[in-house]
N, C-alpha and C positions, 0 to 999 in steps of 0.2 A: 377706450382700451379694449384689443381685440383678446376674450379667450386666447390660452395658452394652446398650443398644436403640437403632442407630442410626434417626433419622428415614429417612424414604423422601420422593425426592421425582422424579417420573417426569420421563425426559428420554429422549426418543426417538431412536436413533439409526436413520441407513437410509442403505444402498448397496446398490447391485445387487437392486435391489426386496424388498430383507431388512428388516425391522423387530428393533431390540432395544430392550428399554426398561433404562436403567440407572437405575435408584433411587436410587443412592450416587453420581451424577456428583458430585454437586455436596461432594463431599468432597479434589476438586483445588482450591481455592481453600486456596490456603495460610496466605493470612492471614485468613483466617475466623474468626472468635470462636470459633464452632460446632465446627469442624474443630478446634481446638487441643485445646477440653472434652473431643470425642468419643477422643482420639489420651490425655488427660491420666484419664479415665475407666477406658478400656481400660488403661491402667498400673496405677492402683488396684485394679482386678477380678484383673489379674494378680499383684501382691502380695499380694490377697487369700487368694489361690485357693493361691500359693506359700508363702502364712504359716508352714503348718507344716514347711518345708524352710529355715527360713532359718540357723538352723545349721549343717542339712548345704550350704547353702551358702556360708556361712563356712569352715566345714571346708575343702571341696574347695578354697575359693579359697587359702587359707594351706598347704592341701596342693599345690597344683599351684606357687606361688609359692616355696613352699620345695624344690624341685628347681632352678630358677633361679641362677646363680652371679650374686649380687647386683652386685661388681663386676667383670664380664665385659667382655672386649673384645676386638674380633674378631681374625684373623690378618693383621699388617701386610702391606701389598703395596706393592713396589718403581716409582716413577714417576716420569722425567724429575728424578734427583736428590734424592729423597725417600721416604719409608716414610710411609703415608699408613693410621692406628689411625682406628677407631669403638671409644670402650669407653662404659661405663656406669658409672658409682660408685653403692654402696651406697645404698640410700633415696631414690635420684631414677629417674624415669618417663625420662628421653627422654636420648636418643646426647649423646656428645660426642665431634665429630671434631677429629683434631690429626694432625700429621706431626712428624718427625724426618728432619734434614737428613743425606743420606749415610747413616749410620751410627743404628741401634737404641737405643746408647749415649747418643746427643747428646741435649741437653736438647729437653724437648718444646714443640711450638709446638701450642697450641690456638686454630683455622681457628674454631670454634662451637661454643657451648654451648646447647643445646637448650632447657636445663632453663632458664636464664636468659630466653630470649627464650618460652619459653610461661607464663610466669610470670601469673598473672588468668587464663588463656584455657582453656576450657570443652576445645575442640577445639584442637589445635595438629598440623601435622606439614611438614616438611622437605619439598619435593618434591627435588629434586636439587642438587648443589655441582659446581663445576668451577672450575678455577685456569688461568691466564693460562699460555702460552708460556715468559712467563720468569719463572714463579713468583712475582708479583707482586700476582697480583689477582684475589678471588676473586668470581665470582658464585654464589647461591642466593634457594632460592627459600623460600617457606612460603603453608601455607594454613591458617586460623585458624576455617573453616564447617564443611569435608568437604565440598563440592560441587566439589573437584578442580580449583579456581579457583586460580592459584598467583599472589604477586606476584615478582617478581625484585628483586634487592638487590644491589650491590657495595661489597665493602670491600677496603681498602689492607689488604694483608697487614703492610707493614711497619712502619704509624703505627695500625695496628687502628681508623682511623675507616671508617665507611659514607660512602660517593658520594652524592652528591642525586639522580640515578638510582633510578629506581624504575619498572618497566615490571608495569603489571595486567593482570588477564586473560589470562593465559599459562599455559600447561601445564604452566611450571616449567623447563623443559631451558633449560640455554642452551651455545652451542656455539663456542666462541672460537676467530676465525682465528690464523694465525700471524703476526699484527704487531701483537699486546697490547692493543688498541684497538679491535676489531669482534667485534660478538657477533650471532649469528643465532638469534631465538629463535621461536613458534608461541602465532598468538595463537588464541584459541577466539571463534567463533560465538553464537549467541542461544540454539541447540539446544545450544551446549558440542561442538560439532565442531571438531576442530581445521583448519582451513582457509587458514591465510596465513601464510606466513614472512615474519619483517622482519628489517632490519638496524639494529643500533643502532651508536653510536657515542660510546664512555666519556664524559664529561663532557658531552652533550647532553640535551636534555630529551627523554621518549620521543617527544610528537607529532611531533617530525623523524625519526622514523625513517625508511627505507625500506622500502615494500612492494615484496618478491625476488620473491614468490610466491603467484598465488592460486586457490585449488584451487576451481572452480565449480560444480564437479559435484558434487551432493550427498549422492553414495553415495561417496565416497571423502575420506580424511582426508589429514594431512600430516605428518611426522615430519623432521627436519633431524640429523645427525649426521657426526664426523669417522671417517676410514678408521685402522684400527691403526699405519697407517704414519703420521701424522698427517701427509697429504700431498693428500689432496685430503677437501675439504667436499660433501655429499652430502643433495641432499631428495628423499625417496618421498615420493610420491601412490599411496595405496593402500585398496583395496577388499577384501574378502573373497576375491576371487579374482583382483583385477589388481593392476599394477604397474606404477607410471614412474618412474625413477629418472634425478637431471640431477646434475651434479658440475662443479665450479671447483676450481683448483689453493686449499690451503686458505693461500698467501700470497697470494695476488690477488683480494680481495674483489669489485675492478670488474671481473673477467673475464667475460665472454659465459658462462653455463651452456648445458653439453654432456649432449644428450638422450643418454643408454645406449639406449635402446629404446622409443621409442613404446608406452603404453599398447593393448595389441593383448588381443583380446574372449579370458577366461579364462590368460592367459600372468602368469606370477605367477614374478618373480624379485629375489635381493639380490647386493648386490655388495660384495667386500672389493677390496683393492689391495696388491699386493706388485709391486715392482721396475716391472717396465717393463709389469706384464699386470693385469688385472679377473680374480677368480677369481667364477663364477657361478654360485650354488646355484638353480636352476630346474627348471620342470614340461613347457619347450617340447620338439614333437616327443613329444608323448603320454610322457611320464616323469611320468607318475601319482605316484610314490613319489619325485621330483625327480633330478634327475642334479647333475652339477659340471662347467662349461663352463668354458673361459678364452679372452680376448680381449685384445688390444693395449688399451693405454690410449687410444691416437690412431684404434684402431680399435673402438669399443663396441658398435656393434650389430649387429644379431643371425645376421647373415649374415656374422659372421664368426667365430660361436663354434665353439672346438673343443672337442669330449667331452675331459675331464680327469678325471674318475670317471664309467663310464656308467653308465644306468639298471640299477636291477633288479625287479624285479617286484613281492620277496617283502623290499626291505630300504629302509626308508623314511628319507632321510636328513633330518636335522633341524638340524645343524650345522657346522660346520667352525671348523678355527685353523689360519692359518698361521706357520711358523716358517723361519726360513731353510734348514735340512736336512731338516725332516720339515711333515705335514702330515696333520692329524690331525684324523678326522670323528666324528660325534657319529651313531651310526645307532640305528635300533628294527627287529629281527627277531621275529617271534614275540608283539611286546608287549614285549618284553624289550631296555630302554638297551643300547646298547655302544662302546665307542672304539676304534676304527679309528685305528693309528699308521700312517704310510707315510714309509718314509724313501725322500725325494731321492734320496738316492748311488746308491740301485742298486735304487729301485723293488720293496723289499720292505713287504711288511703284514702287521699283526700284530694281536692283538686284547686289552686289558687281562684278566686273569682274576676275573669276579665268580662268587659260589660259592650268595649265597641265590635261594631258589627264586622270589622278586619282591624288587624293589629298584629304588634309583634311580643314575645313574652319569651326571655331566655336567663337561664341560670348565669348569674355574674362570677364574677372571682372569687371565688370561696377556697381560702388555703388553711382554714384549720379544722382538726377533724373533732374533737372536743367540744361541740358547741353546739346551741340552740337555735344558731341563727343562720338564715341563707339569705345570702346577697343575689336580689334579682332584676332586671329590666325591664321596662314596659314602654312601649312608645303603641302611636296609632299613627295614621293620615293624621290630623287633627290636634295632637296632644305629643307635646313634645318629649324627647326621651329622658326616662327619666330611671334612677336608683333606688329601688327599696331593701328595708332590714324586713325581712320577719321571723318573727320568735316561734319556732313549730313548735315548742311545746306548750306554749299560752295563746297561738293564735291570732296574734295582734302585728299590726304593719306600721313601719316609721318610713317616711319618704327623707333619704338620704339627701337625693340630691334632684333636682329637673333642670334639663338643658331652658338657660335664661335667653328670652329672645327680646334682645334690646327694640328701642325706639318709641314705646309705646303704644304703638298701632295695633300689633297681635291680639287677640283673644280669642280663646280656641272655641265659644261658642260661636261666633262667626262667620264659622264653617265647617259645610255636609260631608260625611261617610256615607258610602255605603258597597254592598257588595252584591252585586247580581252577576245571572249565569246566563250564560249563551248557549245552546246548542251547537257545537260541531255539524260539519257535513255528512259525520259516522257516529251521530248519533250520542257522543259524546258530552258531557256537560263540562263548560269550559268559564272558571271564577274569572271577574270582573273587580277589581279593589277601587273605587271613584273617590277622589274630593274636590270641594270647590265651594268656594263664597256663596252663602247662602243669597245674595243680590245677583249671585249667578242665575240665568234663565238655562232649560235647556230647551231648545230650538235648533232649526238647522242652519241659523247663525252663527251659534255658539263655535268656537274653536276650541279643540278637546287633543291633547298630547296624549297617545296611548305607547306605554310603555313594553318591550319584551326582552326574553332573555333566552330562556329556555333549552339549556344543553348544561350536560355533564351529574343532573340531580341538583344543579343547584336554586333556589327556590327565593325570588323576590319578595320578602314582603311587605305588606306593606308596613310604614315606618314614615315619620314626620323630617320636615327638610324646611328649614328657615329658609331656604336658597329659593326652593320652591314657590313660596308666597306671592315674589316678584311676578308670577303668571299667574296664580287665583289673584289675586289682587286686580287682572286687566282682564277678568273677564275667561279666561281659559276652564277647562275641566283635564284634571290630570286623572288619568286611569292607568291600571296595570293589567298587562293580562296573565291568567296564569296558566299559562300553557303547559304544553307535554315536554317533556325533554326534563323539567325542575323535576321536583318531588312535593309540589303542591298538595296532591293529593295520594299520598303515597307514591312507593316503590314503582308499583305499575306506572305510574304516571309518567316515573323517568322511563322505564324502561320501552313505552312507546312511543318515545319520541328521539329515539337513537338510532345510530345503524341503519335498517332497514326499512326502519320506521319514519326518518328523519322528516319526513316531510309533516307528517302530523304535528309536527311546532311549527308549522307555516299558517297549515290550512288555519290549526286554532286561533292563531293570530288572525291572519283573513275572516275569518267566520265571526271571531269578536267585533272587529272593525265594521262588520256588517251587522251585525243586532246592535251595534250601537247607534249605527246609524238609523235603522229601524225602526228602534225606538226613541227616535227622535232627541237623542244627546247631541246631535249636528248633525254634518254633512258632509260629502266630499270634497267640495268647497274649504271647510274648516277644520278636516281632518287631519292628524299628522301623527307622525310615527317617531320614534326617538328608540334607538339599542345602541350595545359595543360590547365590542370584541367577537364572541359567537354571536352574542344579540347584534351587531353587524352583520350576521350571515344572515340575519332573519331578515334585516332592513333589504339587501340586497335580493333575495329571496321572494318577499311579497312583493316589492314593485316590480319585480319580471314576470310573475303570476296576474296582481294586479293594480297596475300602474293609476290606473282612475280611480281607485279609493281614498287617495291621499292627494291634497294639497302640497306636502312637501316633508321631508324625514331630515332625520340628522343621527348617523352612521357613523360613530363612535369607535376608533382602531379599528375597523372593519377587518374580519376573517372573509374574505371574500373569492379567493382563488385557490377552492377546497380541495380541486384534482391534483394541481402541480404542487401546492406546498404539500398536501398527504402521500404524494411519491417522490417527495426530496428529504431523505433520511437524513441529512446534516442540519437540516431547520430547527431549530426548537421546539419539542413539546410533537415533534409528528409523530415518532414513534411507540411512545406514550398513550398516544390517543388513537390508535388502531380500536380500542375496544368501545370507543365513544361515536366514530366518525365507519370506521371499517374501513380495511386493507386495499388499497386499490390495485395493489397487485395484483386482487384475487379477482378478476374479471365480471364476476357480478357486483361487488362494491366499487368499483371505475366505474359500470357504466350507469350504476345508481347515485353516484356523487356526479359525475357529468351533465345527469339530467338536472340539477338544482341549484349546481353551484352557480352564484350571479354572474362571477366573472364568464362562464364559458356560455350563458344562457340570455346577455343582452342584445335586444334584438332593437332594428332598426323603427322603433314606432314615438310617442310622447311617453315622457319618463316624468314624474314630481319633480317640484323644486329638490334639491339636495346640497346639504351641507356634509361633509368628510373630515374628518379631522384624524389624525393620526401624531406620533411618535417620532421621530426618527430612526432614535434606540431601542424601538421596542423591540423587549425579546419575545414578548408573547406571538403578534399575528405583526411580521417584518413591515416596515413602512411600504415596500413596493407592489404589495394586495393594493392597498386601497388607491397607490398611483396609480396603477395600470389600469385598476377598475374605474377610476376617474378618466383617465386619457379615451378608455375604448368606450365609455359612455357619452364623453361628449363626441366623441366621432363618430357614433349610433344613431345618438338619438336624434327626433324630428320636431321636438317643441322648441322655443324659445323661454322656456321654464330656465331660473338660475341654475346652476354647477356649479360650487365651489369646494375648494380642496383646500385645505388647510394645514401644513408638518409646523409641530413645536420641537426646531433645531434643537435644541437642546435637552428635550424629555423623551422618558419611554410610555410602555404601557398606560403606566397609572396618570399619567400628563405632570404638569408642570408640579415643582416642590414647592414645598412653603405652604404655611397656612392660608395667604389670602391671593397667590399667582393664581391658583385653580380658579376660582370665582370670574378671571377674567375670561378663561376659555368658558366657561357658562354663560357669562353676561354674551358674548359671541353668537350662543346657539340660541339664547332666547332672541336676539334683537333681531337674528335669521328669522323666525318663528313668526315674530309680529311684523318684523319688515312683509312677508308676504300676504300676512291675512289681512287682506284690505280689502 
């Protein structure tokens, strides 16, 4: 079976006296005949090409599925009178949530059954649930595309019927006042921005609602949520680097909303509420790595905050929770989670003790303020995730819960951590997170999956994947890199890897791949790359740079055609992301996006094996990036290296629903992975 041969058909694009001709435009036409063949062709070629792995893709999928505890269900947490379970029963795909009133004991009340309501549907998934003040009534939402469209639904907890209510177009959240009857929820835009908060009102039809809030500016979105204390209702307007945040008492639906702080140029802050004060996690006052202000409730803004944790240079804080005697931050030193206790009484702090050499460490659900105890998480490479209680005022840890990894083969002494550093080409020092079977050698046989992301501050890390084991187990080394663009290493870390800077998550990348090879953890031979979405851009990115590092990558929704979707304003999420990627209207950010983006920068030389997988419905990075950058790659390149392209007709973004569909798009990219290391 011959590769698929997209048509060509020229369509000239020009700004700033630049000329590109894009051959594949016309492969955004979604409903296209042509387009569907071209998308339903490239699957065939891929099946083709995978034919003789589909065993070992079977395998991997009933191996990775058989670590799964079939009927699992999460760790209860205590709310407003109830213990509020997600489990799963044996041989069904999707949650089923229920509570228990008071008491663990008491019989269960089942809130949704997932598996029921996706019943026919291709795509199905839950976007969020929330319960009425007096436990009464519950809203949720679902989306049945993956294009992250959500509708909202309410039912009577206690006669289990659905309301005639039904609000579309929303992002799913909804946010109940405290008079059982007002719900504030976030509708989406043409481009899927979320921009206007409304009010509804139980038994009305949605077109009455009220528009609270409308966000006009086009770089910034909107998000609506209640404070822990559940005392006041709170909507941000927010950009990649700003913030405005308004708040009403949350029983006063009709009260005048109270501006916290004017949306002021680069000033980026959230707000929680305890007792009579605003506690303010912000950047104001040059606090690069954020500091923790506090303010009267009656007094919000910004001239009247006082330092309540001040800045530090070298410790970038990421979180907080407050509790009535202690109060407890979520920081990154080093690269490296950590929890900061501080107890009230007497103004002491303390720091949780983690012992692996990379890991992850984050404050869990804690919704009551009364109390001694925080609920937190820990996971590593190596050590699966797991729940603890600890008692701050006695000091002492109860392990709640550890994710169970069936079959009996696991044991986490088995296999190596560890965390070493690369120099950059700028001198830079760039984390390395590795694990793998201790029976793993390293040599430059060995074949080593290095992982990236790198864009927007968000920050990988490392964290334990039963899914994973199926390649330490044959011999692989999985590495992360932590590049710029995250917040690995603090703020700066993002902030040089954006914009202008963009390229510094490439080279990092590059330069890791190279001391790894260096030092002898493999070779190029048994190198491989693995991203998505932006970590797509990275995949596309480094084999244009350089293609002879890698053995072969697998390019995850790929963000790949950064010029034309960042000047197509009706796209999803472009507008938005002017502060992340930069305006290419503005003629130094075109012709600095120009030079990097993959799509416009494939040239005709030997490219890596390459695996693509995309969406159809994806709202995030449109399914026709990663065609088109498939169609002009194989019409570029000069190897006989595989290309395949792979769309899930019926998912967006996040790929296939259900608990165990996804494992099969995995079992896919591993059997790519070892299919070629031979």
């Amino acid at each position: 079976m011959n590769a698929p041969q997209a048509k060509k058909i020229d369509k000239l694009l020009e700004i700033h006296n630049d000329k590109r001709n894009d051959p594949y435009f016309w492969m955004n036409e979604r409903e296209n005949p042509e387009v569907i063949q071209y998308l339903e062709e490239e699957n065939a070629y891929t099946d083709f090409v995978m034919k003789d792995t589909e065993d070992l893709q079977n395998d991997l999928y009933e191996e990775m599925k058989s670590r799964y505890k079939k009927d699992d269900e999460s760790l209860p947490y205590f709310f407003n009178s109830y213990w509020y379970i997600v489990r799963y029963e044996a041989g069904k795909e999707y949650p089923i949530f229920s509570r228990k009133f008071q008491s663990l004991d008491n019989e269960e009340e089942i809130l949704l059954n997932v598996n029921i309501l996706a019943e026919g549907e291709a795509f199905f998934e839950t976007g969020s649930m929330s319960i009425s003040v007096n436990n009464d009534i519950m809203a949720y939402s679902t989306d049945n595309v993956g294009r992250r469209i959500y509708k909202i639904y309410f039912k009577n907890l206690k006669t289990g019927e659905l309301y005639p209510d039904v609000i579309e177009n929303a992002t799913g959240k909804a946010v109940w006042a405290n008079d059982n009857e007002h719900v504030f929820y976030i509708r989406k835009d043409e481009s899927l921005r979320a921009f206007q908060i409304y009010r509804h009102k139980l038994g009305t039809d949605s077109s009455e609602d009220v528009l609270i809030f409308h966000e006009e500016d086009e770089t910034f979105d909107v998000s609506v949520f209640k404070t822990k204390s559940l005392e006041y209702i709170f909507i941000a307007a927010s950009s990649t680097n700003e913030d405005e945040m308004r708040f009403i008492p949350a029983n006063n639906v009709f009260a005048d909303w109270t501006i916290v702080q004017p949306r002021t140029e680069d000033l980026e802050y959230s707000v929680e509420h305890y007792e009579d004060d605003f506690y303010i996690i912000t950047n104001t006052d040059d606090s690069t790595n954020f500091k923790i202000v506090k303010t009267k409730v009656d007094k919000p803004s910004m001239e009247n905050w006082q330092d309540f944790i001040p800045h530090r240079e070298n410790v970038l804080l990421e979180g907080f929770e407050i509790f009535k005697n202690y109060f407890v931050i979520e920081e990154r030193e080093k690269g490296l989670l950590q929890i900061n206790i501080i107890d009230n009484q007497n103004n002491n702090s303390y720091y949780l003790p983690f012992s692996d050499p990379t890991y992850t460490a984050y404050i869990g659900i804690n919704l009551e303020f009364d109390t001694d105890i925080l609920r937190f998480g820990y996971t590593s490479l190596t050590k699966p995730a797991s729940t603890f209680e600890y008692n701050m005022k006695d000091k002492t840890t109860v392990l709640l819960k550890e994710q169970e990894v069936l079959g009996g083969k696991f044991f986490a002494e088995n296999y190596i951590s560890e965390r070493i550093w690369a120099t950059a080409r700028d001198g830079k020092e760039v984390a390395i997170s590795l694990v793998y079977h201790k029976d793993t050698p390293k040599s430059a046989n060995t074949p080593l999956l290095l992982y990236g992301y790198g864009s927007y501050g968000h920050t990988v890390d490392a964290s334990f994947s039963s899914v994973r084991l199926s390649l330490l187990d044959r011999g692989f080394i999985y590495a992360i890199a932590h590049i710029r663009g995250g917040e690995y290493l603090g703020r700066e870390w993002y902030e040089d890897g954006k914009m202008l800077q963009k390229k510094n998550t490439f080279f990092d990348f590059i330069d890791a791949a190279k001391y790894l090879i260096s030092e002898n953890y493999t070779s190029p031979k048994h190198l491989y790359a693995m991203g998505g979405s932006a970590g797509g851009l990275l995949m596309g990115a480094v084999i244009n740079y350089n293609p002879e590092l890698f053995n072969g990558i697998v390019a995850q929704v790929p963000f790949v055609d950064v010029v034309t979707t960042m000047l197509d304003e009706t796209i999803p999420l472009t507008t938005g992301e002017y502060d992340e990627w930069g305006n290419p209207n503005d003629k130094e950010y075109y012709d600095y996006m120009k030079s990097y983006s993959p799509y416009d920068n494939i040239e005709a030389k030997d490219y890596p094996n390459i695996l693509i997988t995309t969406g159809f419905h994806d709202s995030q990075v449109q399914y026709w990036e990663p065609a088109k950058w498939t169609a002009k790659l194989r019409d570029l390149k000069t190897d006989n290296n595989i290309l395949i392209f792979k769309t899930d007709m019926s998912s967006g973004h996040g790929g296939a629903s259900g608990r165990f569909e996804s494992l099969k798009e995995i079992a896919l990219e591993y059997a790519f992975l070892l299919k070629i290391d031979q």
